[in-house]
C-alpha positions as CSV (number, residue, x, y, z in Angstrom):
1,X,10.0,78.1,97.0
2,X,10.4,79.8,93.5
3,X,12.7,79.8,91.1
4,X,15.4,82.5,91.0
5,X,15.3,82.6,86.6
6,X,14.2,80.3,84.0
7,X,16.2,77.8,81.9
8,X,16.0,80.2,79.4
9,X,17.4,83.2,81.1
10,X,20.2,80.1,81.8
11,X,20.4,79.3,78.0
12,X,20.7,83.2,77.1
13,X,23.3,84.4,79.8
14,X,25.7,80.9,78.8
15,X,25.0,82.0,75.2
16,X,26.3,85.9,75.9
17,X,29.1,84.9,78.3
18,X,30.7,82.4,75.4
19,X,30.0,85.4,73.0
20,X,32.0,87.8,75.6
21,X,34.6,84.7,76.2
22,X,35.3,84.7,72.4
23,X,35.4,87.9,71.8
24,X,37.9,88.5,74.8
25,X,40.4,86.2,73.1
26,X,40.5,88.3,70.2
27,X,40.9,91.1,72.4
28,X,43.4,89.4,74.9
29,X,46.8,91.2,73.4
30,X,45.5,94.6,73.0
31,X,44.1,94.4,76.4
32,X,47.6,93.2,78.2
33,X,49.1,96.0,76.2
34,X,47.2,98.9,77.3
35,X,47.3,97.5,80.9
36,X,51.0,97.1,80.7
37,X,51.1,101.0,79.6
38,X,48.9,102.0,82.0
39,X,50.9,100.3,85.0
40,X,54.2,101.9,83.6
41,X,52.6,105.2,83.7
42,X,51.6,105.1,87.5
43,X,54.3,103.1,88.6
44,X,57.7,104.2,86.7
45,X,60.7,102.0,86.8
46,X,62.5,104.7,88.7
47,X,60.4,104.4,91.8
48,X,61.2,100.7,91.5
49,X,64.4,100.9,93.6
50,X,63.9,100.7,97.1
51,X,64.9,103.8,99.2
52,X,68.0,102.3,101.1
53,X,69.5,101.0,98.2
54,X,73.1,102.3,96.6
55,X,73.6,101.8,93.7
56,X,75.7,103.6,90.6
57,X,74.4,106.9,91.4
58,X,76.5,109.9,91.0
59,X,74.7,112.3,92.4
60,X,74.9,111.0,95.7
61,X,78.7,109.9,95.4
62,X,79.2,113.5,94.3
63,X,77.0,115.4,97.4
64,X,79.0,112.9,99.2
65,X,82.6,113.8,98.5
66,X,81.6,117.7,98.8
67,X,80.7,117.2,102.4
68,X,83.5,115.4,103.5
69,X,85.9,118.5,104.3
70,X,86.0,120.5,100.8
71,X,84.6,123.6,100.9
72,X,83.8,125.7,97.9
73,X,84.2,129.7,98.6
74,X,81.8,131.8,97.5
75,X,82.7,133.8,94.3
76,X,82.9,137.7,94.5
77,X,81.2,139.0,91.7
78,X,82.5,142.2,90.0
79,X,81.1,144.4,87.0
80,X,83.9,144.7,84.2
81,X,83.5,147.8,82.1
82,X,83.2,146.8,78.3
83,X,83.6,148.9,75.1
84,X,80.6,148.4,73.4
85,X,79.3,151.6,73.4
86,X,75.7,153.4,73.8
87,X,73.1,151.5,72.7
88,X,71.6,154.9,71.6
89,X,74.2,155.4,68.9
90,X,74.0,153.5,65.7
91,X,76.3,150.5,64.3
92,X,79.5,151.6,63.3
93,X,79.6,148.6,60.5
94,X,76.7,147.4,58.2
């Protein structure tokens, strides 16, 4: 049966791996930073709360209470007639 790798392949991959491990440590905040960021940005804490829940939210209090026999009557909308003037005509004060 042969051998997979040689003692030094060993020697050389524990040699890089410590080099990698010490250079991670250095590296270790930065890293959870970024990480943290990153989570935060596809995950936002307002898709946190669960669906069912109620909490202080006025929107819902306020679509609530609207339903619940008040009735709003829609507006008539009418043109009122101003005194500006033409807008062809120039400014009567400087």
């Amino acid at each position: 049966m042969k051998k997979r790798y040689s003692a030094a392949t060993y020697i050389i991959l524990g040699l890089a791996l410590i080099g990698v491990a010490s250079k991670a440590l250095t590296l270790i905040i930065p890293i959870l930073v970024f990480g943290v960021i990153f989570l935060l940005y596809k995950f936002p804490p307002s898709t946190w709360r669960k669906p069912g829940s109620s909490g202080r939210d006025s929107s819902s209090a306020s679509s609530s209470s609207r339903t619940q026999g008040k009735r709003t009557r829609n507006a008539t909308f009418r043109v009122i007639d101003g005194n500006k003037g033409s807008s062809d005509e120039p400014p009567k004060y400087h």
